[in-house]
Structures are given as C-alpha cells and as structure tokens.
Gaussian input, Z-matrix of N, CA and C with variables (Angstrom, degrees):
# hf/3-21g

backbone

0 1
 N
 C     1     B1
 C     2     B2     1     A1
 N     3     B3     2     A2     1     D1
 C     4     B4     3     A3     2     D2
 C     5     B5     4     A4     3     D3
 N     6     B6     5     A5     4     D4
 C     7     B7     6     A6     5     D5
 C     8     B8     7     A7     6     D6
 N     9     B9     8     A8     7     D7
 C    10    B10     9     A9     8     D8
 C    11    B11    10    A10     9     D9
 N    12    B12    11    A11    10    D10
 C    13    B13    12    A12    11    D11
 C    14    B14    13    A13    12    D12
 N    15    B15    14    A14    13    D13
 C    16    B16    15    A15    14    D14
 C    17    B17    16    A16    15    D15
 N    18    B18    17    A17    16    D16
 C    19    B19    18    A18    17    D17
 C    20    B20    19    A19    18    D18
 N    21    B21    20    A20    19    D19
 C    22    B22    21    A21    20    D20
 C    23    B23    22    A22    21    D21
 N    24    B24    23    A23    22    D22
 C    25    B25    24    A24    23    D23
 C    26    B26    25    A25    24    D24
 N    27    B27    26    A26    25    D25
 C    28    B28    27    A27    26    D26
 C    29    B29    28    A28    27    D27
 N    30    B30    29    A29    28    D28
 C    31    B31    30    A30    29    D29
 C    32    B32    31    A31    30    D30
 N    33    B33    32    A32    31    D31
 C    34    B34    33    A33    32    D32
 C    35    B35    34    A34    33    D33
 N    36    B36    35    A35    34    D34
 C    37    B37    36    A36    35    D35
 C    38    B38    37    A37    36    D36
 N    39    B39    38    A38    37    D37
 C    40    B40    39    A39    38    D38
 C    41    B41    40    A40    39    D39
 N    42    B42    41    A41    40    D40
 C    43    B43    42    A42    41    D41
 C    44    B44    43    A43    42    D42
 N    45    B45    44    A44    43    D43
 C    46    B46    45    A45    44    D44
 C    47    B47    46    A46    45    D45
 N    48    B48    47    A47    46    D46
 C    49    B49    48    A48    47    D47
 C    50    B50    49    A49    48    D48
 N    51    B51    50    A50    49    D49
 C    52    B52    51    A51    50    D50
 C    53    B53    52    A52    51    D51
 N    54    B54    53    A53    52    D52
 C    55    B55    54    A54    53    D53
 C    56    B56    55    A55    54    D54
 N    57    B57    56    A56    55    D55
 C    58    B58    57    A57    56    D56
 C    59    B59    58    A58    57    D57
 N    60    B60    59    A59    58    D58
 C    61    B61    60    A60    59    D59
 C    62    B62    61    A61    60    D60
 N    63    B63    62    A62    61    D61
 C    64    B64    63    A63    62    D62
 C    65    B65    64    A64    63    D63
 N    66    B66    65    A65    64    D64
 C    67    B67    66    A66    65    D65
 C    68    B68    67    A67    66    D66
 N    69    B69    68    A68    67    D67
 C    70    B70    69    A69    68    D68
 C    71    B71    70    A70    69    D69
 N    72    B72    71    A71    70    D70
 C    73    B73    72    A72    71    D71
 C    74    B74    73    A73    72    D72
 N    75    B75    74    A74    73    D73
 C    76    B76    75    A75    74    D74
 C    77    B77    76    A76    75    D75
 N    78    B78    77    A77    76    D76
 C    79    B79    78    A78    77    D77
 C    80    B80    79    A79    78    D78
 N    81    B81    80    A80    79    D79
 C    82    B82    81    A81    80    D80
 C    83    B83    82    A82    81    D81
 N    84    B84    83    A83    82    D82
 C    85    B85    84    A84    83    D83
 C    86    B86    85    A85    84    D84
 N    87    B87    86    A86    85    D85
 C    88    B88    87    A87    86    D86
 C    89    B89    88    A88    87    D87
 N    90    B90    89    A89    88    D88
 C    91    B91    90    A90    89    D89
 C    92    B92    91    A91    90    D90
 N    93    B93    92    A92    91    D91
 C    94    B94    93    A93    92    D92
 C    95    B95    94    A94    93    D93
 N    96    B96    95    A95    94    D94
 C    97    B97    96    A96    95    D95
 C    98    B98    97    A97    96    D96
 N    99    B99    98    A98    97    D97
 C   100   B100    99    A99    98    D98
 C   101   B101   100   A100    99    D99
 N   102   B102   101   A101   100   D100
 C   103   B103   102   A102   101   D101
 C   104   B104   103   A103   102   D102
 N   105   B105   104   A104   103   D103
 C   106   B106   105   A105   104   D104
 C   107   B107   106   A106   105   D105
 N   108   B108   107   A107   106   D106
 C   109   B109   108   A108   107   D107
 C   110   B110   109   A109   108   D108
 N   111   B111   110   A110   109   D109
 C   112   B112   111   A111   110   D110
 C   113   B113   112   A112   111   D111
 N   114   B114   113   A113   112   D112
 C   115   B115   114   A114   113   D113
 C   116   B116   115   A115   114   D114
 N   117   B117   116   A116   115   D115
 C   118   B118   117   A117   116   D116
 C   119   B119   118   A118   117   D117
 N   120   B120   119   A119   118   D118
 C   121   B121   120   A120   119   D119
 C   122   B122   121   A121   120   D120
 N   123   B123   122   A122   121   D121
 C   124   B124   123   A123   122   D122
 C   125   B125   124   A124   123   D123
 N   126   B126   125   A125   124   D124
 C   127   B127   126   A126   125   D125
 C   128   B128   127   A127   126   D126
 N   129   B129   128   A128   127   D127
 C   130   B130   129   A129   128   D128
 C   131   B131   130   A130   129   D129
 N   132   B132   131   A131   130   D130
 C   133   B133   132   A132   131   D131
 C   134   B134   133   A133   132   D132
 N   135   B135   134   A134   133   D133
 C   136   B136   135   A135   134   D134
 C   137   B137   136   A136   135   D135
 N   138   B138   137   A137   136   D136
 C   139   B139   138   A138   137   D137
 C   140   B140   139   A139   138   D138
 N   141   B141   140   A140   139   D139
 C   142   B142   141   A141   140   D140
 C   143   B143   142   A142   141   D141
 N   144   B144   143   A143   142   D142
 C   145   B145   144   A144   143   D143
 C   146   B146   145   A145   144   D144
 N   147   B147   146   A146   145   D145
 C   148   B148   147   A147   146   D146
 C   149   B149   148   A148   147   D147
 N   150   B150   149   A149   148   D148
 C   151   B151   150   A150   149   D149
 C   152   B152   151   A151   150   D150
 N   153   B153   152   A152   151   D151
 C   154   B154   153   A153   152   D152
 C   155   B155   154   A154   153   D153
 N   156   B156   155   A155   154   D154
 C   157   B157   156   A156   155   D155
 C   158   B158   157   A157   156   D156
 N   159   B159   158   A158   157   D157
 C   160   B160   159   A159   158   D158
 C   161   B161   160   A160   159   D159
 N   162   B162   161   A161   160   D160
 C   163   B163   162   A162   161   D161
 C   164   B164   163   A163   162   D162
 N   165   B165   164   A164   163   D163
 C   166   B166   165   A165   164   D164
 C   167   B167   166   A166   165   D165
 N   168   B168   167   A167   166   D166
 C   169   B169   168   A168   167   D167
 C   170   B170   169   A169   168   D168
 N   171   B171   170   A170   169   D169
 C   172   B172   171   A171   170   D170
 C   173   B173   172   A172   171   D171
 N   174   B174   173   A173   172   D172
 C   175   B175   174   A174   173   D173
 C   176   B176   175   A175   174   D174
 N   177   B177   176   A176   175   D175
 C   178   B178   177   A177   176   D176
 C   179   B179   178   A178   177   D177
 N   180   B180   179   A179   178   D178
 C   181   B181   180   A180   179   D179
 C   182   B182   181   A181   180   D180
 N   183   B183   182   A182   181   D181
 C   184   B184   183   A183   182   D182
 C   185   B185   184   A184   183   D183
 N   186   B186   185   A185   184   D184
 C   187   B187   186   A186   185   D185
 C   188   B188   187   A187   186   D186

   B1=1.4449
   B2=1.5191
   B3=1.3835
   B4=1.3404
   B5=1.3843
   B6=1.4707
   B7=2.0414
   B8=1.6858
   B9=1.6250
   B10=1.6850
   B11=1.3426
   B12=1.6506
   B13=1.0688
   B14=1.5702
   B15=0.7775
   B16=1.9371
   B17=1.1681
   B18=1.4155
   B19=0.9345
   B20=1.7327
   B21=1.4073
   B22=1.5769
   B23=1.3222
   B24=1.3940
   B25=0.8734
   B26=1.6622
   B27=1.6857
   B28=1.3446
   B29=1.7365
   B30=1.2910
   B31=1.7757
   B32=1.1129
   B33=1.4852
   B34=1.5595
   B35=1.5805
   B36=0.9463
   B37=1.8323
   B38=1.4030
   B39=1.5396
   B40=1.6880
   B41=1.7343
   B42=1.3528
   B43=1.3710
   B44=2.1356
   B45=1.4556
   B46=1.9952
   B47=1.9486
   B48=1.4164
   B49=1.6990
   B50=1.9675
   B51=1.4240
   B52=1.2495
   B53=1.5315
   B54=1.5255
   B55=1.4647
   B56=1.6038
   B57=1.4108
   B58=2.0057
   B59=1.6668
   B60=1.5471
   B61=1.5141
   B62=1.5433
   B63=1.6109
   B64=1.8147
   B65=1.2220
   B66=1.8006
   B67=1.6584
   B68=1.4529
   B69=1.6517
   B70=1.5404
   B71=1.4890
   B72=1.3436
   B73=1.6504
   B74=1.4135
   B75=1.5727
   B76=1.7002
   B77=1.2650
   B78=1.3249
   B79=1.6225
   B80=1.6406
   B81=1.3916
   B82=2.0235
   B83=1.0331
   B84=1.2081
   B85=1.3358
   B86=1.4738
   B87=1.3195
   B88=1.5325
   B89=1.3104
   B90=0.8496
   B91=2.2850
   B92=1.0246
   B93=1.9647
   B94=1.4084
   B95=1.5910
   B96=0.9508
   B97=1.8003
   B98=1.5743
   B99=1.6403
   B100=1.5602
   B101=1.3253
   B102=1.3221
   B103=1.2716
   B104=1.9299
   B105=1.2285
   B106=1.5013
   B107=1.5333
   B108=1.5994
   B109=1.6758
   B110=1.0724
   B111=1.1781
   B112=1.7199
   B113=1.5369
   B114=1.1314
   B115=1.4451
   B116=1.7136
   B117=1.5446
   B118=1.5094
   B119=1.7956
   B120=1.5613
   B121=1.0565
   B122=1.8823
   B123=1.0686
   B124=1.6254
   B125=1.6961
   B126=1.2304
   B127=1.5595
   B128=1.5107
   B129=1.2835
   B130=1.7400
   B131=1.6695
   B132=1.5991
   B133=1.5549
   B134=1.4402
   B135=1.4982
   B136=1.5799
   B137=2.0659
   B138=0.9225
   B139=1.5865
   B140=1.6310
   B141=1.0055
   B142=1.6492
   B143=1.9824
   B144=1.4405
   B145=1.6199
   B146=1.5758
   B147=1.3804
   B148=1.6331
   B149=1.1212
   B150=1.8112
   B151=1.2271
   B152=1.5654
   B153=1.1630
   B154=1.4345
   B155=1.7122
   B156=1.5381
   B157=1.6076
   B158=1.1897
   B159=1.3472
   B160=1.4471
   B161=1.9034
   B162=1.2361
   B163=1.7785
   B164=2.0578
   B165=1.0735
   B166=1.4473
   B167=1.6403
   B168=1.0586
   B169=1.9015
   B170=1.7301
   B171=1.6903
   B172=1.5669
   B173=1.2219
   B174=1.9772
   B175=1.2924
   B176=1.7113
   B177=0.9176
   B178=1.4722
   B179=1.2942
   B180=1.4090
   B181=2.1087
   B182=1.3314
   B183=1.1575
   B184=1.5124
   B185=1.9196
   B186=1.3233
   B187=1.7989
   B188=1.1971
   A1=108.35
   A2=127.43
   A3=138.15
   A4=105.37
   A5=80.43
   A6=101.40
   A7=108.82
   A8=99.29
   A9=116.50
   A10=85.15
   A11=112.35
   A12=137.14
   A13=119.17
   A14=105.74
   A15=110.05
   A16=114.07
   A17=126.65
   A18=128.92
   A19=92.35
   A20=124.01
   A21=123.33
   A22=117.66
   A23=128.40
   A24=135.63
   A25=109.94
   A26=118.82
   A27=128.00
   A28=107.23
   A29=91.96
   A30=86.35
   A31=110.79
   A32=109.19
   A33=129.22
   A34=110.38
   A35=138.76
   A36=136.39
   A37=115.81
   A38=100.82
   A39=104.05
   A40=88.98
   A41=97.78
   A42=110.95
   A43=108.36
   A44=100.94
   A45=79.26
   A46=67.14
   A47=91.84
   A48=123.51
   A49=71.56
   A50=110.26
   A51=122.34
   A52=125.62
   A53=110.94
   A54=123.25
   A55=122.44
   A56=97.96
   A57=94.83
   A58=102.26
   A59=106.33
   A60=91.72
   A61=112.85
   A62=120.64
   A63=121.58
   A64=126.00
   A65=106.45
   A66=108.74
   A67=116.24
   A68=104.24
   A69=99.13
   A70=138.26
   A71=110.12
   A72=129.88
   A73=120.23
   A74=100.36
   A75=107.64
   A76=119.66
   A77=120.60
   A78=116.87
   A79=112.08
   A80=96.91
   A81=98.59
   A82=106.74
   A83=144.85
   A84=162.75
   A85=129.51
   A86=132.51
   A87=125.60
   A88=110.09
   A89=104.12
   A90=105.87
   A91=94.35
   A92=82.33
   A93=105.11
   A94=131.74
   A95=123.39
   A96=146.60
   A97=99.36
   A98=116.77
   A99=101.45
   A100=132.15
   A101=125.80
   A102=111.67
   A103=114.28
   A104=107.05
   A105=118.37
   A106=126.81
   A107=91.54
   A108=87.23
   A109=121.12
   A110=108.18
   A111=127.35
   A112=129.83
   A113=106.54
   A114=114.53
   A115=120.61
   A116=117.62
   A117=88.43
   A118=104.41
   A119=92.93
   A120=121.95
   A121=123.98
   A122=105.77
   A123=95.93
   A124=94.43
   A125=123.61
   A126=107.53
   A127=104.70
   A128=113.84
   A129=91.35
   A130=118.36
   A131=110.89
   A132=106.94
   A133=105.98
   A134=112.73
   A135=106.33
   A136=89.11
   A137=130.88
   A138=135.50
   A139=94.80
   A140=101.39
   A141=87.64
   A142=125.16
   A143=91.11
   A144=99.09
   A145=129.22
   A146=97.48
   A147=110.98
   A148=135.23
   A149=116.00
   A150=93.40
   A151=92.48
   A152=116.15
   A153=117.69
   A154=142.88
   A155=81.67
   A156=123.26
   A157=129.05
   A158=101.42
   A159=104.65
   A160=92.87
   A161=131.29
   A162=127.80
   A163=106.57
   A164=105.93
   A165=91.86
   A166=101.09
   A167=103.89
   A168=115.62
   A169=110.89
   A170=107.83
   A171=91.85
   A172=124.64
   A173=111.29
   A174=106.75
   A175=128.29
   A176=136.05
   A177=125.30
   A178=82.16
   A179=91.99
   A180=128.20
   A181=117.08
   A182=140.25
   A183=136.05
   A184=112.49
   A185=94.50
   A186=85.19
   A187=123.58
   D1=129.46
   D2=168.21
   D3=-53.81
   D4=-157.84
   D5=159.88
   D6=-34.54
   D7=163.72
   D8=179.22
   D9=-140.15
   D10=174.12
   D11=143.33
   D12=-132.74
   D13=177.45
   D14=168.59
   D15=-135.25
   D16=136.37
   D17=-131.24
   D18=-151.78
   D19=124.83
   D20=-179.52
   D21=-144.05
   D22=133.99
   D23=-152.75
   D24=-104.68
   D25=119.42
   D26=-152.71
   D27=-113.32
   D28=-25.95
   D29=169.12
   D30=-151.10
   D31=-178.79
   D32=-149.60
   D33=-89.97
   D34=125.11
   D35=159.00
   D36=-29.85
   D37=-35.30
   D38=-146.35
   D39=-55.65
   D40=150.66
   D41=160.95
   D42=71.73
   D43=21.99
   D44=-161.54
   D45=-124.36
   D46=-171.32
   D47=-139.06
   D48=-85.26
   D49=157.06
   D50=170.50
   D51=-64.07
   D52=-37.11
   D53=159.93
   D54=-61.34
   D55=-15.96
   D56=171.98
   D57=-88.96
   D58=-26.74
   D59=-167.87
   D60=-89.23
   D61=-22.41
   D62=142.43
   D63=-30.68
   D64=-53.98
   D65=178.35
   D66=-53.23
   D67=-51.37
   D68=174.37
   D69=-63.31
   D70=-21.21
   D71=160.66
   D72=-55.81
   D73=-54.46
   D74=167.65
   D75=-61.88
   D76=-19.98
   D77=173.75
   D78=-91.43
   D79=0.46
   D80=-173.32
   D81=70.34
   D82=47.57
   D83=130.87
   D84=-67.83
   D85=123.12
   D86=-179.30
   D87=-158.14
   D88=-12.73
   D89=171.68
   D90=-160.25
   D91=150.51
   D92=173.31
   D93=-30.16
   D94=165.16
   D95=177.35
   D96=33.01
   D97=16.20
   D98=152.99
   D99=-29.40
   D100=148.37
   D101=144.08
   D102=-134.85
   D103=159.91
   D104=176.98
   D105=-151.16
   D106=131.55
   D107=-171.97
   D108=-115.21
   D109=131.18
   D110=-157.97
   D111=-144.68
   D112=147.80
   D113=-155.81
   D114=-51.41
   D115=135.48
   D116=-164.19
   D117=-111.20
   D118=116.42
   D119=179.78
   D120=-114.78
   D121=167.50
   D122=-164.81
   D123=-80.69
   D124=-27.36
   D125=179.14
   D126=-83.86
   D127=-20.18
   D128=171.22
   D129=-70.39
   D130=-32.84
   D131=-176.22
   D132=-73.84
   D133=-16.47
   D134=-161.82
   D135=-91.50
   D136=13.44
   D137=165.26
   D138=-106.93
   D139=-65.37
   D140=-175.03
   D141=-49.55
   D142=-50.01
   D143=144.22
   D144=-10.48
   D145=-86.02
   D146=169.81
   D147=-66.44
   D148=4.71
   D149=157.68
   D150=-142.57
   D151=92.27
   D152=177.33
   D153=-87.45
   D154=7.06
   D155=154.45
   D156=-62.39
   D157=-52.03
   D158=-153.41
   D159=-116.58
   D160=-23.07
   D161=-179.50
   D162=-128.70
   D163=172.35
   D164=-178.78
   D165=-176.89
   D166=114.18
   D167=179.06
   D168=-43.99
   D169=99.39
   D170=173.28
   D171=-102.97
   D172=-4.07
   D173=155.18
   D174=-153.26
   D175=157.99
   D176=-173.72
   D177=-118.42
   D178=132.68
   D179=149.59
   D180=-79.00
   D181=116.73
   D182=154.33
   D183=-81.10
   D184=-178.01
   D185=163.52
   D186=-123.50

C-alpha cells in the first residue's frame, strides 16, 4: 500500500441529501468523530471533496 490519509468524520447525515449519506458509507464512515485510513487515491479525495461538511482529511501518510 502507498500513501494513506486519515480521514474523520465531523458531522451528522441526519437530515442531508441521500448521496451525502452513500459517500459517507463508501468511505466506512457512520458516526461521529470516526476516523479511517485509506488509500490516497483521486476517487477517495474526490468523495471526501464532496462532502466537506460532514468528513475532512486530518492526516496524510507517505512511505
């Protein structure tokens, strides 16, 4: 495995569009102040991207 990031989850689903609460599923995300580390790829930042509300990159791994 390359690069990581970390990845934590800052707000809640309740109440947001059905496509924000998929994005957060696909990242393994489901409650608050999660975190998950995962490979850093352009479709993972481009999910994290879109919802910059609700998850937010707090750290990158190199190797």
């Amino acid at each position: 495995m390359g690069k990581t990031i970390v990845v934590k989850q800052i707000g809640s689903p309740i109440r947001r569009p059905k496509i924000q609460r998929e994005t957060l599923k696909g990242l393994g995300l489901n409650k608050m102040h999660r975190t998950r580390e995962l490979e850093d790829t352009p479709s993972v930042r481009g999910m994290v991207n879109s919802i910059p509300h609700l998850a937010v990159i707090i750290e990158e791994k190199g190797e």
